[in-house]
PyMOL commands that place a pseudoatom at each C-alpha (Angstrom):
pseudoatom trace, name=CA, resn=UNK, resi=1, chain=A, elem=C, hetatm=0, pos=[11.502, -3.721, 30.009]
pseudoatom trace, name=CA, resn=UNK, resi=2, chain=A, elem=C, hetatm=0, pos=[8.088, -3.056, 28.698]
pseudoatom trace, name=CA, resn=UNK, resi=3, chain=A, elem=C, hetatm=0, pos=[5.048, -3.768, 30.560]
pseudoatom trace, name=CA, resn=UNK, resi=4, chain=A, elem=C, hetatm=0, pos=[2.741, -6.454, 28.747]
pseudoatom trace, name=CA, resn=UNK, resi=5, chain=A, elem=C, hetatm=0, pos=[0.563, -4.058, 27.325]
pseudoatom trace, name=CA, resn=UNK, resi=6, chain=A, elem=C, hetatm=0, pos=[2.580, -2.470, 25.369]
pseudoatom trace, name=CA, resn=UNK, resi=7, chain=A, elem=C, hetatm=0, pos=[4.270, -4.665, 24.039]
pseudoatom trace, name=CA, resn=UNK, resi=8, chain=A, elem=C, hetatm=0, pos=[1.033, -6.691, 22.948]
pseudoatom trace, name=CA, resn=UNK, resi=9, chain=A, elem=C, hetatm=0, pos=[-0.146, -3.786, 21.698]
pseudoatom trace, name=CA, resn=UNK, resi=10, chain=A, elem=C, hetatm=0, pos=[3.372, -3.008, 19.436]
pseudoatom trace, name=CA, resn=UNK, resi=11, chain=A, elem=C, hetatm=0, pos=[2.681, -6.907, 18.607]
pseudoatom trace, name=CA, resn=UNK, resi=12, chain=A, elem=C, hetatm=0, pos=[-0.968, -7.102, 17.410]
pseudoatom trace, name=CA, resn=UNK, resi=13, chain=A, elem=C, hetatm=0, pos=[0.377, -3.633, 15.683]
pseudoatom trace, name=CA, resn=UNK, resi=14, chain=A, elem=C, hetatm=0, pos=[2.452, -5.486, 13.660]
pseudoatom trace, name=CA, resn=UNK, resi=15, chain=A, elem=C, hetatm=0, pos=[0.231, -8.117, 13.163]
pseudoatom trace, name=CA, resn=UNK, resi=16, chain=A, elem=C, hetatm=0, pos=[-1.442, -7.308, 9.894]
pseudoatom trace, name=CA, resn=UNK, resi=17, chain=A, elem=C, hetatm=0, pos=[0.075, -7.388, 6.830]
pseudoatom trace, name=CA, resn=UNK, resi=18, chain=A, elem=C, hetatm=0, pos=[-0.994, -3.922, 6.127]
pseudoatom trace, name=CA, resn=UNK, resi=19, chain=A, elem=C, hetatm=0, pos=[0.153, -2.234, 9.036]
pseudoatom trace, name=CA, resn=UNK, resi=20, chain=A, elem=C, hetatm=0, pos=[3.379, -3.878, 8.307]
pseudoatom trace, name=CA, resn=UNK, resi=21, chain=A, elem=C, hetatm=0, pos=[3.468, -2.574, 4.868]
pseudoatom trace, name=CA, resn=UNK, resi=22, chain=A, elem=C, hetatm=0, pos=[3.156, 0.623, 6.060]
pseudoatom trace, name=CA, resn=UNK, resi=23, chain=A, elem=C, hetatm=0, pos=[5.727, 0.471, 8.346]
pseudoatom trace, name=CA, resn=UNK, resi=24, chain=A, elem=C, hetatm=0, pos=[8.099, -1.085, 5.955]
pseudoatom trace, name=CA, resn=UNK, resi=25, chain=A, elem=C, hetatm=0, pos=[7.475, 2.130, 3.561]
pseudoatom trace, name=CA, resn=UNK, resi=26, chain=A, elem=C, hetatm=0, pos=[8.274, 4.863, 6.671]
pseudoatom trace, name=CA, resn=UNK, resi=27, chain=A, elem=C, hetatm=0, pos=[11.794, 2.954, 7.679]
pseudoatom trace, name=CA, resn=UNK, resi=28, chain=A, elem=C, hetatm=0, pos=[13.105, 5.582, 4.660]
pseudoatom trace, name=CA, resn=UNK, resi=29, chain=A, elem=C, hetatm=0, pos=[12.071, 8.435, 6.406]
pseudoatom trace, name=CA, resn=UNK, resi=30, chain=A, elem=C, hetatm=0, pos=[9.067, 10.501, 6.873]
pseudoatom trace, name=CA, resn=UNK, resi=31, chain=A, elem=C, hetatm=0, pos=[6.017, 10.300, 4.624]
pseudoatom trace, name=CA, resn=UNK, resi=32, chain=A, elem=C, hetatm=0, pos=[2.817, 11.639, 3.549]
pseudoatom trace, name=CA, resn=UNK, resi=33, chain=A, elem=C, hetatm=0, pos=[-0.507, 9.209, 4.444]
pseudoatom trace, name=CA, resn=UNK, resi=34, chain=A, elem=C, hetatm=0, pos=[-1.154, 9.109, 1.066]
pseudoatom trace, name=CA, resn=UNK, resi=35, chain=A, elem=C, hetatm=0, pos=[2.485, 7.860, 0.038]
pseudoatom trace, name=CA, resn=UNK, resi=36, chain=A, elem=C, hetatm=0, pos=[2.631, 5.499, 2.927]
pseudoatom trace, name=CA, resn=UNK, resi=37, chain=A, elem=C, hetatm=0, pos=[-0.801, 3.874, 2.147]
pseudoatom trace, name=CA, resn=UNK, resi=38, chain=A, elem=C, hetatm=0, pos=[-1.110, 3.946, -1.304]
pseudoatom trace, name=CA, resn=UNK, resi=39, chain=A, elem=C, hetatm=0, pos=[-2.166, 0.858, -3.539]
pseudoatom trace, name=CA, resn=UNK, resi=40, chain=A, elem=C, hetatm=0, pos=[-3.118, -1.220, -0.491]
pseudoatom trace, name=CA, resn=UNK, resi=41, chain=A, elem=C, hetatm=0, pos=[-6.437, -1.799, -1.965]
pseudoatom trace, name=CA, resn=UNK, resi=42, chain=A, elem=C, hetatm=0, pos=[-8.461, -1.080, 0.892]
pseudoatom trace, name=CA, resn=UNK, resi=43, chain=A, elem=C, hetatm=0, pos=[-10.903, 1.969, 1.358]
pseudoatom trace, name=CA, resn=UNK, resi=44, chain=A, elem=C, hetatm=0, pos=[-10.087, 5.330, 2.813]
pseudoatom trace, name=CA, resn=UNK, resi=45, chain=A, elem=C, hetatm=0, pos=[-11.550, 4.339, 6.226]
pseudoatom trace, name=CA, resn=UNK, resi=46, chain=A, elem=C, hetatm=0, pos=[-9.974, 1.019, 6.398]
pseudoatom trace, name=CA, resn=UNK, resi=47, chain=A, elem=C, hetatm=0, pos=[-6.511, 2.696, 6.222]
pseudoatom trace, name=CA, resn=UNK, resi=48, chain=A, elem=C, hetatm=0, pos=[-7.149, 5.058, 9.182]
pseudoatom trace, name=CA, resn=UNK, resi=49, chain=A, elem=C, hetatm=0, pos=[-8.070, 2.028, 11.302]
pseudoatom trace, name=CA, resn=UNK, resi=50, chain=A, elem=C, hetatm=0, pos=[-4.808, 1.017, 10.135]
pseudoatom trace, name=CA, resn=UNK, resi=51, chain=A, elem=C, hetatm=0, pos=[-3.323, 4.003, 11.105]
pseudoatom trace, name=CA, resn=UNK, resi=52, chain=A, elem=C, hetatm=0, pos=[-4.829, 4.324, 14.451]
pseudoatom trace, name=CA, resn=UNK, resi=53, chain=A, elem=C, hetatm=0, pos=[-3.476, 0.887, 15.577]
pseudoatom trace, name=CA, resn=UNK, resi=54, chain=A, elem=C, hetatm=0, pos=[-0.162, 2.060, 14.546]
pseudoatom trace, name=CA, resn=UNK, resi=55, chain=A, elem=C, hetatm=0, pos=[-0.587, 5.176, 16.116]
pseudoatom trace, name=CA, resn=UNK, resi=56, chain=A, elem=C, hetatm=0, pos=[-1.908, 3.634, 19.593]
pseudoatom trace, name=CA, resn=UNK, resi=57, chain=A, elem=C, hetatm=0, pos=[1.126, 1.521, 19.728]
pseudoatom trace, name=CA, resn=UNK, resi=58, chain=A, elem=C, hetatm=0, pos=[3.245, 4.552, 19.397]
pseudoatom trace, name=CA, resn=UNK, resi=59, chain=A, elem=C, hetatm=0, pos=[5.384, 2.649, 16.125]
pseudoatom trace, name=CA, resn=UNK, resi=60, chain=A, elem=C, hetatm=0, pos=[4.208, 6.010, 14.217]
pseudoatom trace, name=CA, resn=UNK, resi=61, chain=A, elem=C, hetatm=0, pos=[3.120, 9.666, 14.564]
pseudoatom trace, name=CA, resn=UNK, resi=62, chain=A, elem=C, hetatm=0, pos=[1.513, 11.796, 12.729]
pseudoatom trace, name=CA, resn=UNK, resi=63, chain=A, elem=C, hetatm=0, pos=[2.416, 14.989, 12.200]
pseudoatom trace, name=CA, resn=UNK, resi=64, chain=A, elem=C, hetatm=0, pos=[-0.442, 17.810, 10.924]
pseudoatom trace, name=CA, resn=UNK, resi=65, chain=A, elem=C, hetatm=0, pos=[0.897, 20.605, 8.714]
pseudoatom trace, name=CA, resn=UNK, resi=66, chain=A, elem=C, hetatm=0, pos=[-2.487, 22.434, 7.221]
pseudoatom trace, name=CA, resn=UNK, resi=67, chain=A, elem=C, hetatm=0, pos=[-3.901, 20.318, 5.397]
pseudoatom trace, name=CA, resn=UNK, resi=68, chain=A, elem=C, hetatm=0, pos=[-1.164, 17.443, 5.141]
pseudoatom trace, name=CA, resn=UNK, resi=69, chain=A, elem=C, hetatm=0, pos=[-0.891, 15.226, 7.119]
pseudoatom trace, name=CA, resn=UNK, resi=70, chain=A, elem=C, hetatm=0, pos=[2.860, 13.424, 7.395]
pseudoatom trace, name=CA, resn=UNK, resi=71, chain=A, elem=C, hetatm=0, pos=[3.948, 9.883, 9.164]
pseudoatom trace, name=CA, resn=UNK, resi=72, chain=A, elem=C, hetatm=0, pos=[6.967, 9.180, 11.029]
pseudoatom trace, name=CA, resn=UNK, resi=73, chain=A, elem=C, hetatm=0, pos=[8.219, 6.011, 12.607]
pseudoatom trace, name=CA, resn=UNK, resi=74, chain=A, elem=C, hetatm=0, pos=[9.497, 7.551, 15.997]
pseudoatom trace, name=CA, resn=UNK, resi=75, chain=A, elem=C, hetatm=0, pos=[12.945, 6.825, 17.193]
pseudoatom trace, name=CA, resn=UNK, resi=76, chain=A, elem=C, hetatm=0, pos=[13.255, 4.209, 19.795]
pseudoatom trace, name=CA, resn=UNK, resi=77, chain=A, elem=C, hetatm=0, pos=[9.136, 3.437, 18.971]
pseudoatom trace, name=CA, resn=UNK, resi=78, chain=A, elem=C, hetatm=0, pos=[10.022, -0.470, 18.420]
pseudoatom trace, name=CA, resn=UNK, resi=79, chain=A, elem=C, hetatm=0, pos=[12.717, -1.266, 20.600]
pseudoatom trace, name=CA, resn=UNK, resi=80, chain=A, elem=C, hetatm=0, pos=[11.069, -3.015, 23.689]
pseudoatom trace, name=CA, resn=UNK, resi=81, chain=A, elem=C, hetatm=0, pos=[9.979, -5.382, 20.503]
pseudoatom trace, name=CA, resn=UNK, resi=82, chain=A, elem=C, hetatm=0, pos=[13.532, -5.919, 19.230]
pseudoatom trace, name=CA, resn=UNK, resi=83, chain=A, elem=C, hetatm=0, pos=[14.790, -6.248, 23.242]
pseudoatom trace, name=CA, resn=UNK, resi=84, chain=A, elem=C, hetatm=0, pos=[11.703, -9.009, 23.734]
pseudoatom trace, name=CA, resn=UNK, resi=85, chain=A, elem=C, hetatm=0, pos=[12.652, -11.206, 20.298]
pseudoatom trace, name=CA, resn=UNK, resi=86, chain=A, elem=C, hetatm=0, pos=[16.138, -11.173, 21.092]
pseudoatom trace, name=CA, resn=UNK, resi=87, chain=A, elem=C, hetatm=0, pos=[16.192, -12.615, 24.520]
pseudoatom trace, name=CA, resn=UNK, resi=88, chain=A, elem=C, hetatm=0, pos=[13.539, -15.171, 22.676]
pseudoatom trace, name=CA, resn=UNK, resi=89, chain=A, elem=C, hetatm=0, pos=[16.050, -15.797, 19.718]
pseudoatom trace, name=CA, resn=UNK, resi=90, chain=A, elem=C, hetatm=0, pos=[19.285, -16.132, 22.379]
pseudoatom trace, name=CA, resn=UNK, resi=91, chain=A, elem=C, hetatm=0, pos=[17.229, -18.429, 24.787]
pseudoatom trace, name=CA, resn=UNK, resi=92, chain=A, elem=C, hetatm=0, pos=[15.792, -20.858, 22.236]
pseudoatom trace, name=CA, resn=UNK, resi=93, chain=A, elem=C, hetatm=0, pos=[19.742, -20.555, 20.389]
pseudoatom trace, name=CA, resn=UNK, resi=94, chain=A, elem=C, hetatm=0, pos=[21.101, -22.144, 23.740]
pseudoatom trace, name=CA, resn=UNK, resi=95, chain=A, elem=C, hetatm=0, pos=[18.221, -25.064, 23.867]
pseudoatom trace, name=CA, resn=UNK, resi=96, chain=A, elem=C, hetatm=0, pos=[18.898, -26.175, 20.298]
pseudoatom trace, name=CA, resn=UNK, resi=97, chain=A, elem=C, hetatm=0, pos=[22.599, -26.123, 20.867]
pseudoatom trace, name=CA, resn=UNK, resi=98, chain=A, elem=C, hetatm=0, pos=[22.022, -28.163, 23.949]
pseudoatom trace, name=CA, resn=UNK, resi=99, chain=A, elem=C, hetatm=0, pos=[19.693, -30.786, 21.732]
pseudoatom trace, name=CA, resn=UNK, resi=100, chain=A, elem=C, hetatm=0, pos=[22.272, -30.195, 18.616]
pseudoatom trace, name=CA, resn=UNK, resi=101, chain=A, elem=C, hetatm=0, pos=[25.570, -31.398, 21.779]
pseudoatom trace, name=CA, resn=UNK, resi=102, chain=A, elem=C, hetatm=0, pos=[23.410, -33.993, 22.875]
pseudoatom trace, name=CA, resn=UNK, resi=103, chain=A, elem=C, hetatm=0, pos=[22.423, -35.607, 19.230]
pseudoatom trace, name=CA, resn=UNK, resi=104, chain=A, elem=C, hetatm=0, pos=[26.016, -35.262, 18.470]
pseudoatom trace, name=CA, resn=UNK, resi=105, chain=A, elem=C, hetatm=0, pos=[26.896, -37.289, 21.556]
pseudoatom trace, name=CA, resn=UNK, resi=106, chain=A, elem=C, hetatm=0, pos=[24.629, -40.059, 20.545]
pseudoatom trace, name=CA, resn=UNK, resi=107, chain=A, elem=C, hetatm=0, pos=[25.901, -40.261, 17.378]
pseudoatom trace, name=CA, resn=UNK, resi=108, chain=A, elem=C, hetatm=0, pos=[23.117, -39.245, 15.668]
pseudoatom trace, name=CA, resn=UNK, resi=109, chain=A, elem=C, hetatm=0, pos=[24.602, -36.398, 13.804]
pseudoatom trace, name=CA, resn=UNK, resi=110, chain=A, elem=C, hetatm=0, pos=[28.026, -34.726, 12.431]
pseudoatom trace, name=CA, resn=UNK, resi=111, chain=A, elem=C, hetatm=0, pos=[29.264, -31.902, 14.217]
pseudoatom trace, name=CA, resn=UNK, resi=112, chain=A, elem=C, hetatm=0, pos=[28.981, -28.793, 12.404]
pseudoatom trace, name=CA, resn=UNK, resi=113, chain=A, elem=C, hetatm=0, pos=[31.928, -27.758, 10.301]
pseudoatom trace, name=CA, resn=UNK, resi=114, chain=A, elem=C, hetatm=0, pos=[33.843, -24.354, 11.465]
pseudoatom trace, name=CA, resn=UNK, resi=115, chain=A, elem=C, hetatm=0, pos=[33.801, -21.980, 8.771]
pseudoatom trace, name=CA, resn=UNK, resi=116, chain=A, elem=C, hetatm=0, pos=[37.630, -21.397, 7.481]
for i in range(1, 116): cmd.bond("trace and resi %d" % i, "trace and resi %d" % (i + 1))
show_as sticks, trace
zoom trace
């Protein structure tokens, strides 16, 4: 499991609809800055804060080749995210199916139908 930090640090990250953006653009593969920031409509140095946060929180690297400069969402970079939201989305599953049994119970709603 991660340790707090990091995994506030992948959150806040992810936090801005910018860096998301971003991130969205490098799930199909590698890319350079200027692909994977263009027509944000923010200035130059507002997209390398951008890309430092991302950076920091290891959810991208950068690789240097002269004078380009290419972006990469590691492999594995987000996972202690996914592992974190998914024991959040199975724990609060089991509550609401323990409220859903209960309303049922009272009468106060139809059990679901199966689907056939």
């Amino acid at each position: 499991m991660a340790n707090n930090m990091a995994l506030d640090r992948t959150f806040a990250a992810c936090s801005h609809p910018i860096r998301r953006g971003i991130l969205e653009r490098l799930t199909g593969g590698e890319l350079s800055v200027g692909q994977a920031t263009r027509d944000f409509g923010v200035s130059k140095p507002a997209i390398s804060r951008h890309l430092r946060v991302l950076e920091e929180a290891g959810a991208i690297v950068r690789v240097i080749d002269g004078r380009t400069h290419r972006l990469r969402i590691p492999e594995r970079s987000l996972d202690d995210a996914h592992a974190w939201i998914t024991r959040q989305r199975e724990l609060w599953e089991r509550k609401l199916d323990v409220v859903e049994e209960y309303l049922q119970e009272q009468g106060q709603i139809r059990p679901r139908k199966e689907p056939t």
